[in-house]
N, C-alpha and C positions, 0 to 999 in steps of 0.2 A: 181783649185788653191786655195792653203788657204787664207783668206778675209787678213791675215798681207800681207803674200808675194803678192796680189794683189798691198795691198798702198803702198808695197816698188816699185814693179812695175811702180805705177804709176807717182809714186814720183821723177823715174827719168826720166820719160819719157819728152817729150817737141819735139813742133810743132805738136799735136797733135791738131785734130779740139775740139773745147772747147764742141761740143757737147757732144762727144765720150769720152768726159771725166769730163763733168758732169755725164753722164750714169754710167762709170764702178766707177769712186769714190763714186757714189752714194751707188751701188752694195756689193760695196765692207764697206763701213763702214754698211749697215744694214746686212750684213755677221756676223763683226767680234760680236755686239750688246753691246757694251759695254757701260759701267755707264757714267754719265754726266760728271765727271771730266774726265773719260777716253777721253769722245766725245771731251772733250775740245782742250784736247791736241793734239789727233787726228786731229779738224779741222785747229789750228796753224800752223799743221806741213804741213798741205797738201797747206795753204794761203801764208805761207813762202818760201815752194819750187817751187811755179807759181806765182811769185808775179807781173807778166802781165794779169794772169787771171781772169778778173772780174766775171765771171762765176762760178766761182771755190768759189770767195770768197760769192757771192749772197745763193748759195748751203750752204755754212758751217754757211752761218748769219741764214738763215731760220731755220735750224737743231738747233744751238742751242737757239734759242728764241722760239722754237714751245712747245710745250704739248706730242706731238710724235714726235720725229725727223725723227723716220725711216719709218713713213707710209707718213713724210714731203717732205722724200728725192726723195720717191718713185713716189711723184704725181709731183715734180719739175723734173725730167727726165723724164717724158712723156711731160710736159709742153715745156721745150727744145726742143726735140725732135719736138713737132708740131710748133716750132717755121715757122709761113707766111712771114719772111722778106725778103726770095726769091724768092716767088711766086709775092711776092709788087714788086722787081726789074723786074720781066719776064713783069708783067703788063705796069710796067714803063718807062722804058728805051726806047729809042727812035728806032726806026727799022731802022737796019742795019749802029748802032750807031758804033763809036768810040769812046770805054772805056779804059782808062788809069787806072792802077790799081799798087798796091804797094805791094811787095812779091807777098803771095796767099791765097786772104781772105776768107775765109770756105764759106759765106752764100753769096756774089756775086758771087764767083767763081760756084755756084751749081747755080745760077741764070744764068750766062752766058753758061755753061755747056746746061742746059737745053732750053733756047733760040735760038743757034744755029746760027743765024742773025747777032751776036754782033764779032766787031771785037776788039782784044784787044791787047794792048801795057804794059807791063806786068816788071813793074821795078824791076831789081832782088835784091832784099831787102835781105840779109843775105844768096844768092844761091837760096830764095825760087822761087822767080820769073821764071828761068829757070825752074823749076820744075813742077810748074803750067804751062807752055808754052807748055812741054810735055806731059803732061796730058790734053791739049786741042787739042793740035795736031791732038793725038790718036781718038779725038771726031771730028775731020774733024773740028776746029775750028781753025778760023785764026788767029794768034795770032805771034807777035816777042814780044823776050826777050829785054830789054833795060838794058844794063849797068847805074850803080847808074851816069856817067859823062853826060849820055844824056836824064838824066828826066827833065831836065824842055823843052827840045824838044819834049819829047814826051806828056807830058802836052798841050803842045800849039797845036799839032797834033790832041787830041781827042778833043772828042763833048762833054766828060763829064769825071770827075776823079773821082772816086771810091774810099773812103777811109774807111774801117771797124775798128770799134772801138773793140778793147780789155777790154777795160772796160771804164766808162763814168760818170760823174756827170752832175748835170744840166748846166755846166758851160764850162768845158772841157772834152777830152777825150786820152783816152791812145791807141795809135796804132805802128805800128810797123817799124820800126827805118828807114827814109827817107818818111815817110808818110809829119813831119811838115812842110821838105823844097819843096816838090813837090803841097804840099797843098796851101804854100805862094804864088809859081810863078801863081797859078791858081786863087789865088785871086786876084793879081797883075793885072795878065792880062785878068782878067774877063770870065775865063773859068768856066762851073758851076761845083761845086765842092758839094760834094753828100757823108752825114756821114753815114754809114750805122751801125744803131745800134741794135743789134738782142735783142733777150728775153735773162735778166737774164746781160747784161752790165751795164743799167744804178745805181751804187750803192750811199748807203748817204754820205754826203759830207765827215764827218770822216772818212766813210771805204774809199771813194776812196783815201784820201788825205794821208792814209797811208800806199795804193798799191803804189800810188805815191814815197812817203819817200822810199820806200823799192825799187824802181828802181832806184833812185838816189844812191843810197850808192853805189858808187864806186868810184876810185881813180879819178879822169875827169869824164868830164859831157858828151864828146863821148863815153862814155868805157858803157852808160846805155844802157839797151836792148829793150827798146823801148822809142819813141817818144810821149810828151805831147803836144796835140793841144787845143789851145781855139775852144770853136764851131764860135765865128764870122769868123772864118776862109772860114767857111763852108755857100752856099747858102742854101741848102736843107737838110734835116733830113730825113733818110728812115729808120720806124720802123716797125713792125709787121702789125701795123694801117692804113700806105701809106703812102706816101712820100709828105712831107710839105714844104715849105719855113722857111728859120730859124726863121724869125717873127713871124710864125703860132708856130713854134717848143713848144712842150709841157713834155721834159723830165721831167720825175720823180721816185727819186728811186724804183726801185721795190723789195727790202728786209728791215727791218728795220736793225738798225743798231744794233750789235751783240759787245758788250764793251771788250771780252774775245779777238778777233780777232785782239783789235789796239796792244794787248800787244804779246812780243815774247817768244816762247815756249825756255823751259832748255832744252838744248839737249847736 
């Protein structure tokens, strides 16, 4: 496939795991190789049309503040790719826990996959929750789908609630649409609640504050496609590093910030 029709591919794609698409956007812009203004514009367009994916935007900051972008790109898609935040959950999670989880988070979801012990209650956040149910099923994993009307039952049910960040500052994080109200009842009622933030989420305060801006823009504040949580929400942080208590918690961006990416591409 030629490297354009690649990013138009990829550009419209969505619910894909953000790893798999750090990889192939990675692929696909050191394909087309094109000049720094081209890059520019290129990575606008690809921050604009996943503006939940902090991944997406860590990849495009790197590339263009690097020296090489595309030997930059190259060694940040292995670095994803080895991303340990599921190997930290398999280690962590309590045996023959009750996890509550929101849609279908890539890197617990491969955690509990891999585990096998874990029994999960799986809120069907946008359809995806059913879908992950299915595909645990298939893995002899126990697992019920919960309608968005009985999450805070199914909260009070587990031993622990799972929330994966889509992208993060050191202050808050962006996760996926029923994560904030299922995360309150868990702090409310004292259930530990667990952020799971993989390689390549936590971004600087600018970029994330204008992934932010870019999910609000819509008519209503229900109509955004994902949810903003503060971390005091959250007891425990689970990063690549292990899982901490939020007092211990030591987010920090892991790209610098990229000034090309706060502004919007002509198109």
């Amino acid at each position: 496939m030629h490297p354009i029709e690649r990013l138009r591919y990829l550009a419209r794609s969505s619910g894909a795991d953000p790893r798999v698409m750090v990889r192939e956007t990675a692929a696909a812009l050191r394909g087309l190789g094109i000049d720094p203004a081209g890059l520019v514009v290129a990575c606008r367009r690809i921050v604009e049309r996943h503006p939940t994916s902090g991944p997406l935007w860590w990849l495009c900051a790197h590339m263009l503040t690097a020296a090489d972008p595309y030997a930059t790109a190259r060694r940040l898609a292995d670095e994803i790719d080895a991303d340990l935040t599921p190997d930290v959950l398999i280690d962590s999670l309590p045996a023959d826990a009750t996890v509550c989880v929101v849609g279908w988070p890539d890197l617990a979801g491969e955690a509990i996959l891999r585990r096998g012990d874990i029994r999960v209650l799986a809120i069907d956040a946008d359809d995806l929750g059913s879908s992950f149910v299915r595909r645990l099923e298939r893995a002899d994993v126990e697992a019920e789908v919960v309608e968005p009307g009985g999450a805070a039952a199914a909260v009070l049910a587990a031993d622990v609630l799972l929330v994966e960040a889509l992208a993060a500052s050191t202050g808050e994080m962006v996760a996926v649409r029923g994560s904030r109200a299922a995360a309150s009842v868990a702090y409310c009622s004292e259930v530990p609640v667990w952020a799971v933030v993989g390689v390549g989420r936590c971004l600087p305060e600018a970029g994330f504050l204008s992934l932010v801006q870019r999910i609000a823009d819509v008519r209503v504040p229900w109509q955004a496609e994902a949810d903003v949580l503060p971390l005091a929400l959250f007891s425990h942080v689970a990063t690549s590093c292990g899982v901490v208590g939020l007092d211990s918690s030591t987010l920090v961006p892991e790209c610098p910030l990229a000034p090309e990416l706060l502004q919007s591409s002509v198109l």
